[in-house]
C-alpha positions in Angstrom: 14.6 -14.8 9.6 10.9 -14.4 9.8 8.8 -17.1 8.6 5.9 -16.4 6.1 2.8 -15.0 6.3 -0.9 -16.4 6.1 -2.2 -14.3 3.2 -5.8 -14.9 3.5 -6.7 -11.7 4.8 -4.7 -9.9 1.4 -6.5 -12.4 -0.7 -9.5 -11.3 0.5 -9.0 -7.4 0.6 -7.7 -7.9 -3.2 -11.1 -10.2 -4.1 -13.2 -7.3 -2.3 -11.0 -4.2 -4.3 -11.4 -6.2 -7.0 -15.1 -5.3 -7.6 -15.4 -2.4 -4.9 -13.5 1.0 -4.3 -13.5 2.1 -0.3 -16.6 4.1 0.2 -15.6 7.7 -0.1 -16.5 9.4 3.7 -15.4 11.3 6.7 -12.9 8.9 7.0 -10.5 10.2 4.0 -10.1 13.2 6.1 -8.8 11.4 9.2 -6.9 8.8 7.2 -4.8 12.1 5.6 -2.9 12.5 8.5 -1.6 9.2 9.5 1.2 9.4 7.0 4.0 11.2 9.4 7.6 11.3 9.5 9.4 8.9 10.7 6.3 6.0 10.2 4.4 4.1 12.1 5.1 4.9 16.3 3.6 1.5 17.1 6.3 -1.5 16.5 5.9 -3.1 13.0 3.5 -0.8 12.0 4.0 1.4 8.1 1.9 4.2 9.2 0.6 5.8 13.0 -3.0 4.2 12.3 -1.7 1.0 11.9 -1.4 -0.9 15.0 -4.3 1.2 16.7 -7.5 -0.6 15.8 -9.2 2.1 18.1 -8.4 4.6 14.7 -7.9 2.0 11.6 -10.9 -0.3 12.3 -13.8 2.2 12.6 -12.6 3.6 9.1 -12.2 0.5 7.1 -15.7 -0.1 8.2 -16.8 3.4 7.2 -15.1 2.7 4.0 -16.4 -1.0 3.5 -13.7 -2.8 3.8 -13.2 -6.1 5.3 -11.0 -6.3 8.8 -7.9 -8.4 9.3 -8.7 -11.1 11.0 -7.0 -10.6 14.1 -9.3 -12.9 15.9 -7.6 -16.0 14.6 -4.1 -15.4 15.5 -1.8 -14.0 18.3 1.1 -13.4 16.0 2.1 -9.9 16.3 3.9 -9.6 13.0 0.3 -11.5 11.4 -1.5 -8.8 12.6 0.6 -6.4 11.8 0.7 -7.3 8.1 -2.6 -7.5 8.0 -3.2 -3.8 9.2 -0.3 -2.3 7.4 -1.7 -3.7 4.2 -5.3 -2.2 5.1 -3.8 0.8 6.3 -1.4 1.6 3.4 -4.6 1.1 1.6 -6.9 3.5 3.0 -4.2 6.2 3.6 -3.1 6.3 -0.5 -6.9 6.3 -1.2 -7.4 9.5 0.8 -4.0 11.0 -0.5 -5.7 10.9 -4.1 -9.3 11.0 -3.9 -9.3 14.5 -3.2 -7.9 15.0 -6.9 -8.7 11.8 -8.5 -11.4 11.8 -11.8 -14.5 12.0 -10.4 -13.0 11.3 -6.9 -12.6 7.8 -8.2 -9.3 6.7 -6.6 -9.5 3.1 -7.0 -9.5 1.7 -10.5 -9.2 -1.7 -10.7 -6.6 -3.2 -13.4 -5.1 0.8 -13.9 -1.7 2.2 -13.2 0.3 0.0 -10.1 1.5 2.0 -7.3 4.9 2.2 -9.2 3.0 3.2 -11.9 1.9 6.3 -9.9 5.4 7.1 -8.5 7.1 7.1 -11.7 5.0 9.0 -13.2 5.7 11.9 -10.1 9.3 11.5 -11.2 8.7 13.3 -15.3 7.2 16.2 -13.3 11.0 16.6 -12.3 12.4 19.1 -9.4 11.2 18.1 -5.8 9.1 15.6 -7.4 12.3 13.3 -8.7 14.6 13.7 -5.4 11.4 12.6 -2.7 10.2 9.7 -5.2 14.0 8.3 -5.5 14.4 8.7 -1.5 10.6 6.6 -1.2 11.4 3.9 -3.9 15.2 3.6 -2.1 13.2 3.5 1.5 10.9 0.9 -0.4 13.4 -1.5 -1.8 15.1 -1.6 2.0 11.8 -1.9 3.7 12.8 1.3 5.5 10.2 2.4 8.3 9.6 5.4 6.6 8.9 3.6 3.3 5.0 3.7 3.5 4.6 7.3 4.8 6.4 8.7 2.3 4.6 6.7 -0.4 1.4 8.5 0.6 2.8 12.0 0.6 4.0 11.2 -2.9 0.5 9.7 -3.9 -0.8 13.1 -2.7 1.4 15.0 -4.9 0.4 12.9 -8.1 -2.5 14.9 -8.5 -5.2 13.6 -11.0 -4.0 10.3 -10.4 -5.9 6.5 -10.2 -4.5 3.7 -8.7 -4.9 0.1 -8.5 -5.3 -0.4 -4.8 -4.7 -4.2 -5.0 -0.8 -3.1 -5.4 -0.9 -1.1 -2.4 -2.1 -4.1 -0.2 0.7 -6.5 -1.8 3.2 -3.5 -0.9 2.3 -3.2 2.4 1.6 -6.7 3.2 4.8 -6.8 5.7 6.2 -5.0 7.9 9.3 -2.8 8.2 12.9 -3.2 9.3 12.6 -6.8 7.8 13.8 -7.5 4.2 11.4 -6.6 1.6 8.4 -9.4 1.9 8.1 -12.3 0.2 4.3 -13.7 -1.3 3.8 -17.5 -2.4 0.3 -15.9 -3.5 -0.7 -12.7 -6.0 -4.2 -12.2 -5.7 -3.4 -8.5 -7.6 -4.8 -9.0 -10.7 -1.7 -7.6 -12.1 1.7 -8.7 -12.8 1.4 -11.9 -14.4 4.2 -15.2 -14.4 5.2 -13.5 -10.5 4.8 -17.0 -9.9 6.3 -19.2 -13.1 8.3 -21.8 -12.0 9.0 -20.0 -8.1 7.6 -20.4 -5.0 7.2 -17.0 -3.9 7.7 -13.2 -5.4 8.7 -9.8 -3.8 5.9 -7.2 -5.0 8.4 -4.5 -4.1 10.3 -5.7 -7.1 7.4 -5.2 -9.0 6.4 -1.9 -7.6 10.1 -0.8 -8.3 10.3 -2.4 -12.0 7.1 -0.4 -12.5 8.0 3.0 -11.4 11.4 3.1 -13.2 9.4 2.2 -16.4 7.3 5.0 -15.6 9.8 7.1 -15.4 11.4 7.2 -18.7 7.9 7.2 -21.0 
């Protein structure tokens, strides 16, 4: 079983998103096509930009966010959490921004990623069947979890998102079972951590799409 992870790096995305949205750029049209079937084609990568610093890195800096700080470890699964949660974060950001209010994507303390994704499923049709295949590839930690979370957040037209659930979300990698956090730096979801050690935002995400679903 895979040990845990060091969570600095998604503390300190979160503590950055907290009070900034990525910097709307050139970037959001690259980062619109790294969500492709099948996921990532690196190994323990969500989408194709993760694991390729040579594409993720120069737009998180675009953008303004901070990198994973690959420099201090040579754990391949580390790393790759740390650039599937920046990844997933950037690519859901460029699915809505095009639509979003103002092209504000990022809202700080708004609807959760779940939130989002059950609000796709009231719009019934298509809609209903791809976000029940996404939150079943979610709650499995299927590779294609994270790509098709992105095509769905591109079909929720109009929509804001926290992006400080996204980074929880991705903060993993796939094939494992879904990954567990001793910290929540999300802003959201209070008691996670009452009287446990750890918490599976998954859950969370899940819990807040099907609650979605049925307003």
């Amino acid at each position: 079983m895979p040990g845990p992870l060091d969570e600095t790096y998604l503390g300190t995305l979160c503590h950055h998103l907290a009070t900034e949205p990525p910097t709307d750029g050139p970037w959001v049209s690259r980062a619109r096509g790294w969500a492709v079937p099948g996921g990532g084609t690196t190994s323990g990568a969500w989408l194709r930009a993760s694991g390729d610093p040579s594409t993720l890195y120069p737009a998180a800096l675009e953008a303004g966010l901070p990198l994973p700080l690959t420099s201090l470890t040579e754990n391949r699964r580390q790393i790759a959490a740390e650039e599937n949660a920046l990844g997933a974060v950037l690519a859901v950001f460029a699915a809505l921004v095009v639509t979003a209010p103002g092209r504000r994507a990022h809202l700080p303390g708004g609807p959760s990623i779940g939130t989002v994704l059950g609000g796709l499923t009231r719009r019934g049709g298509v809609h209903d069947m791809t976000v029940r295949a996404t939150m079943r590839e979610l709650g499995r930690a299927g590779r294609q979890a994270m790509s098709r979370l992105v095509h769905d957040a591109g079909r929720a037209r109009g929509s804001q998102v926290d992006l400080r659930t996204v980074a929880a979300l991705a903060y993993g990698t796939p094939g494992n079972r879904p990954q567990q956090l001793s910290t929540n730096p999300t802003g959201r979801w209070p008691g996670t951590l009452d009287g446990t050690s750890t918490w599976t935002p998954v859950a969370e995400v899940l819990r807040d799409a099907v609650f979605a679903s049925y307003r």
